[in-house]
VOZA-335031 format. One record per atom (N, C-alpha, C): residue in three letters; atom name; x, y, z. Coordinates in steps of 0.02 Angstrom, whole numbers, plus 50000, padded with zeros to 5 digits. Example, Ala and Ser with C-alpha at 12.3 -4.5 7.8 and 13.67 -1.06 7.14 Angstrom:
REM VOZA-335031
rest;atom;c1;c2;c3
ALA;N;50660;49716;50390 $
ALA;CA;50615;49775;50390 $
ALA;C;50660;49835;50390 $
SER;N;50642;49888;50354 $
SER;CA;50684;49947;50357 $
SER;C;50645;50002;50394 $
This chain:
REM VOZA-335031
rest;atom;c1;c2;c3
UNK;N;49019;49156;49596 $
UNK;CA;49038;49207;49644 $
UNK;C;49097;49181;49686 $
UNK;N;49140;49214;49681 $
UNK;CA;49214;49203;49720 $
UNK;C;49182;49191;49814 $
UNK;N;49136;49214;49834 $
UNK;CA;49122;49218;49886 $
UNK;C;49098;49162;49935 $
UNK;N;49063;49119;49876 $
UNK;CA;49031;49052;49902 $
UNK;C;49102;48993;49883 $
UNK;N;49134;49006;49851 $
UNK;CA;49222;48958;49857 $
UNK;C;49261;48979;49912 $
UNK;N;49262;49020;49966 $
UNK;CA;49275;49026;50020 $
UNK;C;49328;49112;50015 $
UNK;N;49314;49116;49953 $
UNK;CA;49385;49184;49949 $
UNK;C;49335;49252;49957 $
UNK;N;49380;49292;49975 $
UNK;CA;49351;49348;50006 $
UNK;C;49379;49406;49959 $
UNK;N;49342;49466;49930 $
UNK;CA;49349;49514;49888 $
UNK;C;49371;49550;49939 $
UNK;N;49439;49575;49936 $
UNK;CA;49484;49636;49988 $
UNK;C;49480;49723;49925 $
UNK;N;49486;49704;49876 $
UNK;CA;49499;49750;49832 $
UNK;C;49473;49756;49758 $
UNK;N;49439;49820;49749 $
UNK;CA;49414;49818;49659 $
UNK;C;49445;49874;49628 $
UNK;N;49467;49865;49562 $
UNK;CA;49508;49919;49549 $
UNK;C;49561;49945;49573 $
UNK;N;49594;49943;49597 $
UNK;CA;49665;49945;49635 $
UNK;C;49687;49979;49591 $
UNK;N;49693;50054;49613 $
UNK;CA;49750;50105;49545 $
UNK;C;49813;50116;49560 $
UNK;N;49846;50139;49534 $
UNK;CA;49911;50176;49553 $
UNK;C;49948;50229;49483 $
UNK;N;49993;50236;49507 $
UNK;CA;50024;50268;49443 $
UNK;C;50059;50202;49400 $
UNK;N;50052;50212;49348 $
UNK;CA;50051;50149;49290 $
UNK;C;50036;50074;49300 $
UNK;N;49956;50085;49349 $
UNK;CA;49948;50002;49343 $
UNK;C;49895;50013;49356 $
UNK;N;49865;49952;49360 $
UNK;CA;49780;49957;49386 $
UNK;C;49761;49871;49391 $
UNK;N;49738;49846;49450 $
UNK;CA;49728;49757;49468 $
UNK;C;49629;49765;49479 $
UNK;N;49618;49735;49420 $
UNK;CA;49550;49726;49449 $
UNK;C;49517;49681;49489 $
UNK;N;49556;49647;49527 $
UNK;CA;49520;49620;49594 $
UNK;C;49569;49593;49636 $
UNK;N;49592;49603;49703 $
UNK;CA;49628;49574;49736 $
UNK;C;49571;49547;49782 $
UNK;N;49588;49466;49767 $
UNK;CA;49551;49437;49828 $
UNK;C;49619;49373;49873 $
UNK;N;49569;49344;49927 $
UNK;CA;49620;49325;49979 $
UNK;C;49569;49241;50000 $
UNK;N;49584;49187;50014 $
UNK;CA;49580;49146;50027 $
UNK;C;49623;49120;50068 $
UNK;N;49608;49113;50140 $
UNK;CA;49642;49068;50194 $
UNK;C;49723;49127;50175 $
UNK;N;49776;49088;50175 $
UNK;CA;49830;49135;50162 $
UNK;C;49853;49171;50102 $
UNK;N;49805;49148;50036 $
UNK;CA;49831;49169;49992 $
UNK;C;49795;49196;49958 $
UNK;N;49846;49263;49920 $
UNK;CA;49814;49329;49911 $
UNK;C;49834;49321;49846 $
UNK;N;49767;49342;49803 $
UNK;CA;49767;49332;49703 $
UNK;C;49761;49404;49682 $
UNK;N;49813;49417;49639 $
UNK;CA;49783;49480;49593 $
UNK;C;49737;49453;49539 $
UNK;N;49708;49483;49500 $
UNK;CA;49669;49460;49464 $
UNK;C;49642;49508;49417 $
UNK;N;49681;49524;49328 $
UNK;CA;49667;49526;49286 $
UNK;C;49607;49499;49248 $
UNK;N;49551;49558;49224 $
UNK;CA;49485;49512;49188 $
UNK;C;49474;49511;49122 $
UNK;N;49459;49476;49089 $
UNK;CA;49492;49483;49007 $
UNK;C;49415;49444;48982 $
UNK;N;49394;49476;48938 $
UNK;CA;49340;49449;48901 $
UNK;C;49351;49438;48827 $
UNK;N;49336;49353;48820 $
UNK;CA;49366;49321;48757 $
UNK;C;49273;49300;48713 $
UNK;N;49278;49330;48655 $
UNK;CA;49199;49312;48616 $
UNK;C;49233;49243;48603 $
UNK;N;49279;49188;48574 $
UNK;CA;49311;49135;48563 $
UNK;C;49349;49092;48618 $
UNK;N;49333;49016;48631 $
UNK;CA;49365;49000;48671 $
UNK;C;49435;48976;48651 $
UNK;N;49482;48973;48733 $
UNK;CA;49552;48973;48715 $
UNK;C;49569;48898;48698 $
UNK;N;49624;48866;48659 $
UNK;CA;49629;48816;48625 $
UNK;C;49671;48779;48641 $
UNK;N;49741;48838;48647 $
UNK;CA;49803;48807;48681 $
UNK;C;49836;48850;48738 $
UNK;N;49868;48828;48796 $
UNK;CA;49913;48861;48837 $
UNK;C;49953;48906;48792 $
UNK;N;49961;48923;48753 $
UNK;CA;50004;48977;48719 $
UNK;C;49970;49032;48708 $
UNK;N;49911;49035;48682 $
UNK;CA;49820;49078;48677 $
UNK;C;49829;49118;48731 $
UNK;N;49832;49055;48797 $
UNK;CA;49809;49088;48883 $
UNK;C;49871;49131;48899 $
UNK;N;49945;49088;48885 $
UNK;CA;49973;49159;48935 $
UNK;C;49999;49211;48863 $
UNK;N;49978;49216;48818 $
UNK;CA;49977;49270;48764 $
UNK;C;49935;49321;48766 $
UNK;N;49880;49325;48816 $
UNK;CA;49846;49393;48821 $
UNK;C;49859;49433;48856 $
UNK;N;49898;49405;48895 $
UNK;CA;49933;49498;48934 $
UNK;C;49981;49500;48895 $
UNK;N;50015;49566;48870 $
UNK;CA;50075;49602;48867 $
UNK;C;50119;49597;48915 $
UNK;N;50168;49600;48900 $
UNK;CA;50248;49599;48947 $
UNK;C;50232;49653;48991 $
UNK;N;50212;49700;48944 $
UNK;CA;50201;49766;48989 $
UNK;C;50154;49776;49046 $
UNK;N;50116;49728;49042 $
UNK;CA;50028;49717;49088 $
UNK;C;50058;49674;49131 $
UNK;N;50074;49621;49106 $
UNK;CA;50106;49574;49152 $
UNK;C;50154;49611;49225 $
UNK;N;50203;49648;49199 $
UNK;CA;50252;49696;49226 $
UNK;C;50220;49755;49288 $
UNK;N;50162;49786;49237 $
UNK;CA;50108;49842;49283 $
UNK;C;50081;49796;49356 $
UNK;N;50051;49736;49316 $
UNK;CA;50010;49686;49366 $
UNK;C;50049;49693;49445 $
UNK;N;50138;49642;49431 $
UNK;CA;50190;49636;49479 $
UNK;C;50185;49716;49508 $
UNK;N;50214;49759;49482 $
UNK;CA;50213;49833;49515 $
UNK;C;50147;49843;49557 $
UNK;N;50092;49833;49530 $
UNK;CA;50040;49841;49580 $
UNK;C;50012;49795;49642 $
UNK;N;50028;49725;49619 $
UNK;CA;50047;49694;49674 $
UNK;C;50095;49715;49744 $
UNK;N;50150;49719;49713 $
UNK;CA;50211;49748;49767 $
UNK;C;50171;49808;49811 $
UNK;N;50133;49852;49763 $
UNK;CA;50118;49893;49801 $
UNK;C;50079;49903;49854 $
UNK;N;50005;49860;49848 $
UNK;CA;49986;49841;49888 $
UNK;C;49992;49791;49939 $
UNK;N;50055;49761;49930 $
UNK;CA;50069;49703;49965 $
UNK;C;50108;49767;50040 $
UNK;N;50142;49813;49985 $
UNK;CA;50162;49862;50047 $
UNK;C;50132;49908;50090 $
UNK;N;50078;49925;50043 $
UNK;CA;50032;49959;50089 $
UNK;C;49997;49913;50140 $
């Protein structure tokens, strides 16, 4: 539980028009988006890990960040 490591759940689901962050949480000053990805196989190499988002997810993620960073 994110809760007992000291970080605090601010946000679930976070929508917008073409994005969606499934968890913004916040620790002391710093604030995580947080994509959840469920793997049946574990990952092997750093190439595996940042190969599961799309350019395009990756891209949505930043946009929805910004957004709530503005709101």
């Amino acid at each position: 539980m994110p809760e007992r490591q000291g970080w605090t759940i601010k946000k679930q689901n976070f929508r917008g028009k073409g994005f969606e962050i499934d968890l913004i949480a916040q620790k002391a000053d710093t604030l995580s988006f947080v994509e959840v990805k469920l793997r049946k196989k574990p990952i092997k190499t750093n190439y595996e890990f940042f190969g599961l988002m799309s350019h395009q997810k990756r891209r949505a993620l930043y946009r929805g960040s910004q957004s709530y960073i503005l709101r």
